[in-house]
C-alpha positions as CSV (number, residue, x, y, z in Angstrom):
1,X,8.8,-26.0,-18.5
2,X,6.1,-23.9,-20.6
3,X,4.5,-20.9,-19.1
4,X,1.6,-19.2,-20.9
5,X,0.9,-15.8,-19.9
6,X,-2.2,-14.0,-20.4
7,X,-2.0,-10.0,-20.3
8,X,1.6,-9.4,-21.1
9,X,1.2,-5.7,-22.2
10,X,-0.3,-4.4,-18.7
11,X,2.4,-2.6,-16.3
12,X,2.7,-6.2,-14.5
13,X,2.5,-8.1,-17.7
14,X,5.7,-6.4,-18.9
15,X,8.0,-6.7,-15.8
16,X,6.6,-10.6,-15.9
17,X,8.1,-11.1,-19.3
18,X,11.3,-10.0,-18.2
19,X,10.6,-12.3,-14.9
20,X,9.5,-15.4,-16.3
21,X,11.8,-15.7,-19.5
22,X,14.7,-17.7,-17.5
23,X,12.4,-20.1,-16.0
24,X,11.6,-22.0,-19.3
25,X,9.4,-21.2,-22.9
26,X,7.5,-18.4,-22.1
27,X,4.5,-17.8,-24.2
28,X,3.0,-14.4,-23.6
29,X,-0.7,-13.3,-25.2
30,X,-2.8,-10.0,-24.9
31,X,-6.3,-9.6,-26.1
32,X,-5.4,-9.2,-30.0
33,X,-3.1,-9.7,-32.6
34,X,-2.0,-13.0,-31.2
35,X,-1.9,-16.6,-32.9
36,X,-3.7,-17.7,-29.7
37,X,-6.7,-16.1,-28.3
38,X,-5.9,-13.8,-25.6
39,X,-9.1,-12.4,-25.1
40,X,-11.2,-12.6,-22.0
41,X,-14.3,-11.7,-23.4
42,X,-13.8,-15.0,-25.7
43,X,-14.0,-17.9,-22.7
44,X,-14.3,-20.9,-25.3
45,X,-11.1,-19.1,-27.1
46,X,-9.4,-18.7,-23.7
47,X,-9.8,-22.2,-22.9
48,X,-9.1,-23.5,-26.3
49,X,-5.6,-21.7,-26.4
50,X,-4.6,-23.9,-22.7
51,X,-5.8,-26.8,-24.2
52,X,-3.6,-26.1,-27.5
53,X,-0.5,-25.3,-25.8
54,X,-0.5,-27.1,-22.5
55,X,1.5,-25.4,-20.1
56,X,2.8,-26.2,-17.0
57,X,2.1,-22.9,-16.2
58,X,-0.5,-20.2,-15.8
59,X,0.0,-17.1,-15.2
60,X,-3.1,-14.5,-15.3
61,X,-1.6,-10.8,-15.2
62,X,-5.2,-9.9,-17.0
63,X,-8.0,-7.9,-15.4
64,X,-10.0,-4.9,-15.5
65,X,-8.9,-2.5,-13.5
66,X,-11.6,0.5,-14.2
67,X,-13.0,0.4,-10.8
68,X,-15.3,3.2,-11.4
69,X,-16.6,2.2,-14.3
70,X,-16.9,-1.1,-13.0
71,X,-20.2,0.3,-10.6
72,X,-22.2,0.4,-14.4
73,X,-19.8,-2.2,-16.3
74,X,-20.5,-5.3,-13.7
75,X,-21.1,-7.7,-16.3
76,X,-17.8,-6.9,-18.1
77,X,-16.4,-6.3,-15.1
78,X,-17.4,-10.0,-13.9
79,X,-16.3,-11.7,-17.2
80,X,-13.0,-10.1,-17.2
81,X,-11.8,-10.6,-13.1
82,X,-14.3,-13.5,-12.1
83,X,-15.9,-15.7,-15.2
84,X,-12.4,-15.6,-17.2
85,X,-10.3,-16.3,-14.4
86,X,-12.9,-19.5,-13.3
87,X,-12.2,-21.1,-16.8
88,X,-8.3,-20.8,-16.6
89,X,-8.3,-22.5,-12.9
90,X,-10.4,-25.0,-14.6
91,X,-8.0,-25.7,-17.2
92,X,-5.1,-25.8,-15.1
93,X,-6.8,-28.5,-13.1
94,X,-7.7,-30.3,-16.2
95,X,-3.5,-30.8,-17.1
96,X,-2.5,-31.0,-13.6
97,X,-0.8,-27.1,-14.4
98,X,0.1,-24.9,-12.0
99,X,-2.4,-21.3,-11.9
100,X,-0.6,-17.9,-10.9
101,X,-2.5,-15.2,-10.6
102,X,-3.2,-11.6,-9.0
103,X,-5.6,-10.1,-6.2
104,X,-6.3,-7.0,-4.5
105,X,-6.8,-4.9,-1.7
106,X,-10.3,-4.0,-2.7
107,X,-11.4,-7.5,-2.0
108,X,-11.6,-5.8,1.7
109,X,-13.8,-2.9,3.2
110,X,-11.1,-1.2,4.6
111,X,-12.2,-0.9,8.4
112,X,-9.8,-1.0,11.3
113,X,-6.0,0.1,11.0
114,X,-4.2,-3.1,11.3
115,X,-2.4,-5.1,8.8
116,X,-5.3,-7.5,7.2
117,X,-3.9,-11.1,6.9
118,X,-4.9,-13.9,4.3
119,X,-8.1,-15.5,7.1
120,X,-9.3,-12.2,7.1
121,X,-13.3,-11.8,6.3
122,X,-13.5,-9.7,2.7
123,X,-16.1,-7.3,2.5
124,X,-15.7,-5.5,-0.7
125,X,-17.4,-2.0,-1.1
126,X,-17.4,-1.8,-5.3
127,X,-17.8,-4.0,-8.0
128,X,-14.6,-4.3,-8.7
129,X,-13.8,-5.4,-5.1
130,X,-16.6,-8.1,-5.3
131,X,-15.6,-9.6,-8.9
132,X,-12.0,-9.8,-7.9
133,X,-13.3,-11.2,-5.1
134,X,-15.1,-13.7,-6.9
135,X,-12.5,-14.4,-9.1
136,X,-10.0,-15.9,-5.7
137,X,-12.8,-17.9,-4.9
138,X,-13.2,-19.5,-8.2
139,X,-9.8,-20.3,-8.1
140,X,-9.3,-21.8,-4.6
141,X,-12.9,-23.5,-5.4
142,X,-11.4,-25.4,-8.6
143,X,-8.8,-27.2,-7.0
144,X,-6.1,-26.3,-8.9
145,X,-2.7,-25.9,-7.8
146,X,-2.1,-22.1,-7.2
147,X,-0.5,-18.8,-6.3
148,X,-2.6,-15.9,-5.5
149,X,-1.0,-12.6,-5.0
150,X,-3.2,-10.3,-3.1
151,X,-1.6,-6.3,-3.3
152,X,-2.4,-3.3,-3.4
153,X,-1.5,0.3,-5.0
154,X,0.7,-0.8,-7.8
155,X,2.7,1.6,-9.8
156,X,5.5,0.7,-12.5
157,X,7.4,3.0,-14.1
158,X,5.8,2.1,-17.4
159,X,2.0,3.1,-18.0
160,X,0.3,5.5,-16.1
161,X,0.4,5.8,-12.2
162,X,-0.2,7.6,-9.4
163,X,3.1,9.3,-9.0
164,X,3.5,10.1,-12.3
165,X,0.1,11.8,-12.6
166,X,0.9,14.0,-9.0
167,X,4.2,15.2,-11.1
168,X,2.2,16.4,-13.7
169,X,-0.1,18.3,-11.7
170,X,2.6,19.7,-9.7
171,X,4.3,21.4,-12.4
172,X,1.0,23.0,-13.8
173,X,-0.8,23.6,-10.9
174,X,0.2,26.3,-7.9
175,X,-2.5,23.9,-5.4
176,X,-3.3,20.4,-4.9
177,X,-5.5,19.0,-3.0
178,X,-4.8,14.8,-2.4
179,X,-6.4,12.3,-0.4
180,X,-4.7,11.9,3.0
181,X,-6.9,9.5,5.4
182,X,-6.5,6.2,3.2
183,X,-3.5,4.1,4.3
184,X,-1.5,1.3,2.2
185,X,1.9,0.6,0.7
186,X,3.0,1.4,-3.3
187,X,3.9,-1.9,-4.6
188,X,5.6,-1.8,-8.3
189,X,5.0,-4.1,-10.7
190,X,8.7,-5.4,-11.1
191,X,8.5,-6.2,-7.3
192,X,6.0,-8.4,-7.8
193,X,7.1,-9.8,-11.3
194,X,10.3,-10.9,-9.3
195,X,8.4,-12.2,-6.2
196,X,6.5,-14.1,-8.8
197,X,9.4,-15.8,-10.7
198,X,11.1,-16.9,-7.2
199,X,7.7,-18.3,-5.3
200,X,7.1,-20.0,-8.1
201,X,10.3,-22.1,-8.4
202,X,9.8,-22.8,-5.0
203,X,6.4,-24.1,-5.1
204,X,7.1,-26.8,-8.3
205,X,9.8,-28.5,-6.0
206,X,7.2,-27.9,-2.5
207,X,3.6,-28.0,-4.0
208,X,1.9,-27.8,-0.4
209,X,2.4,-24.4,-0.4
210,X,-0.2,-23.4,-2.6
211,X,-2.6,-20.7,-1.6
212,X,-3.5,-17.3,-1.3
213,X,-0.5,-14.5,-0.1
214,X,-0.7,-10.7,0.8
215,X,2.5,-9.1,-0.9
216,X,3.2,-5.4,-0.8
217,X,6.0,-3.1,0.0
218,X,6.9,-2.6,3.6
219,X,5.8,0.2,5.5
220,X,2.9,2.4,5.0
221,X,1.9,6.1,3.4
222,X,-1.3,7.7,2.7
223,X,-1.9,9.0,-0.7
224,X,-0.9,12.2,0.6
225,X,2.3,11.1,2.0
226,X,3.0,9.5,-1.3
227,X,2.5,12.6,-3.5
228,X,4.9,14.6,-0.7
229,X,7.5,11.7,-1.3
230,X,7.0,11.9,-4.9
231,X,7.4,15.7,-5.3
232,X,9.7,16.9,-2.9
233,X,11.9,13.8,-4.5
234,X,11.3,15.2,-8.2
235,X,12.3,18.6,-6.9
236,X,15.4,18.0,-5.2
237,X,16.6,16.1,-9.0
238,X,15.7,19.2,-10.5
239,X,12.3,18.9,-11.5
240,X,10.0,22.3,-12.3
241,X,7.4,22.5,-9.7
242,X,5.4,24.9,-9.2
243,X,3.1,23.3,-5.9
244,X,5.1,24.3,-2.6
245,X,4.8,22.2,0.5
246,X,2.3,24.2,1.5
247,X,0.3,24.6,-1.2
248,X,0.3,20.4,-1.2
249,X,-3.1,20.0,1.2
250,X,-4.2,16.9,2.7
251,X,-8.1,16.4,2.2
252,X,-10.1,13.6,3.7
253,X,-11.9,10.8,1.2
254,X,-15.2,12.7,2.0
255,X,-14.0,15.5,0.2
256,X,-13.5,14.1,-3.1
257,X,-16.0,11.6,-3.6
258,X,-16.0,8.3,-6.2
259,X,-18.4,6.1,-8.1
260,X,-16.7,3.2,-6.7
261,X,-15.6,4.0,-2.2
262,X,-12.0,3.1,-1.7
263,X,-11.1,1.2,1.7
264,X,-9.3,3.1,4.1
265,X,-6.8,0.4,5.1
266,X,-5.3,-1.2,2.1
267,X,-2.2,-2.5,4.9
268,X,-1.4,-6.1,3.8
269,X,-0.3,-8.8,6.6
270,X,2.6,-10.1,4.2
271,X,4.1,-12.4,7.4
272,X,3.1,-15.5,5.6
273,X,4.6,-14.9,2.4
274,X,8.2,-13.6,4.1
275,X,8.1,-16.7,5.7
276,X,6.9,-19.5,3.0
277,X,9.7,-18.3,0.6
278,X,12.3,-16.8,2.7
279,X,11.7,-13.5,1.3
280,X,12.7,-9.6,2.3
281,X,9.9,-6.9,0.7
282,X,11.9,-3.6,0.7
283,X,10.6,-0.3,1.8
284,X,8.3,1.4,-0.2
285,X,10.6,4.6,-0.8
286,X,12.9,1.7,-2.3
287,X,11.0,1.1,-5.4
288,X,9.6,4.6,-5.9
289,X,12.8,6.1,-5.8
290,X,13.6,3.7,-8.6
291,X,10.8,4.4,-10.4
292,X,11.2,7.9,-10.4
293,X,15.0,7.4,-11.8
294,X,13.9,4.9,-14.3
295,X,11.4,7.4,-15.9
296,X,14.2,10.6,-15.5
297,X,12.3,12.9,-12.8
């Protein structure tokens, strides 16, 4: 089995090289230095690069992910999350191949406070919402057989992230001030990197169940709630923080406005997934705590 993977340097890129390897030649490209074109800006090069290798598999872990910048980079934000990933599903038809790739909570507007499921109506509020958005639709639209893993707040211990920016801050600043009235679940990268390797063994042998699935961490936080996890956590290992509980201050969204509104329910229905592949998602704390370890805070 060949699997070509576009984006292997990105936090979920990495834990998907470790993921994939068993499962057969893994072939694994970024946007230079490759023999193959890697780059999304370069569709004809993109395309070229499935045709030359032929995979049985393809797994996008590519996208841009500036979703501030994406309010006055649309068109690159479009070629990179909708236009690039329309060309691979359309390859992956062409060979009969199998098309993995990745999705977001942004594709919704964050109203309500319950779980949103897969038949759910998106309504992005930003660019990058609407191009992701774009980007599952060209993929359901091609025909193709696929996996699309919508999630949401992804961390991995590699990169930057949330948790490791809130430790920073903590142990220069005596305040802090985080966001405390938008609700999801911190997802790491490996989680989904190993969610991805066993769906995807299950659906070569069953290909009915290609689709679209919500995958996320169990349970729920806030942003503030996160950063409290996060800190009193680093402290009680022995960390240097200088923020106190109580100098740790919930704010609303209001309060600290973006370029690009974030939805206030990022909570992911993940039912159908647990039950397609017989699968557990651990708690949230789970995988933070781990992350946390893994980078020696």
């Amino acid at each position: 089995m060949k699997i070509l993977l576009f984006g292997k340097n990105g936090q979920l890129g990495w834990e998907l090289q470790r993921s994939l390897a068993p499962l057969g030649e893994l072939i694994s490209l970024d946007e230079v230095g490759n023999q193959y074109c890697g780059d999304f800006l370069n569709l004809d090069g993109i395309a070229k690069t499935v045709r030359e290798i032929a995979p049985d598999i393809i797994v996008n872990a590519g996208a841009y992910t500036a979703v501030d910048k994406a309010q006055t980079e649309s068109e690159l934000a479009r070629t990179l999350n909708a236009l690039a990933p329309a060309v691979l599903a359309e390859e992956a038809e062409r060979l009969g191949a199998w098309m993995i790739h990745y999705s977001t909570d942004y594709v919704f507007d964050g109203s309500g406070d319950k779980p949103w499921k897969e038949t759910d109506t998106a309504n992005p509020l930003s660019v990058y919402g609407k191009t992701k958005l774009d980007g599952d639709l060209a993929i359901r639209q091609s025909g193709c057989k696929h996996l699309i893993f919508r999630t949401s707040w992804v961390y991995a211990a590699r990169g930057v992230n949330f948790a490791k920016t809130m430790l920073r801050l903590a142990q220069e600043r005596d305040q802090l001030n985080v966001i405390s009235d938008q609700f999801g679940a911190p997802t790491g990268a490996d989680l989904l990197a190993d969610v991805t390797a066993h769906s995807l063994l299950q659906a070569m042998r069953h290909p009915e169940v290609s689709g679209l699935y919500h995958i996320a961490a169990s349970g729920e936080t806030t942003w503030y709630d996160y950063a409290s996890f996060v800190i009193e956590s680093a402290r009680s290992a022995g960390s240097r923080i200088k923020v106190t509980s109580e100098s740790l201050r919930p704010i609303p969204s209001s309060a600290y406005p973006t370029p690009a509104p974030r939805p206030k329910n990022s909570r992911l229905d993940t039912r159908k997934l647990q039950d397609t592949f017989n699968l557990t998602l651990p708690r949230w704390q789970i995988g933070v705590s781990r992350m946390l370890t893994e980078i020696g805070e």
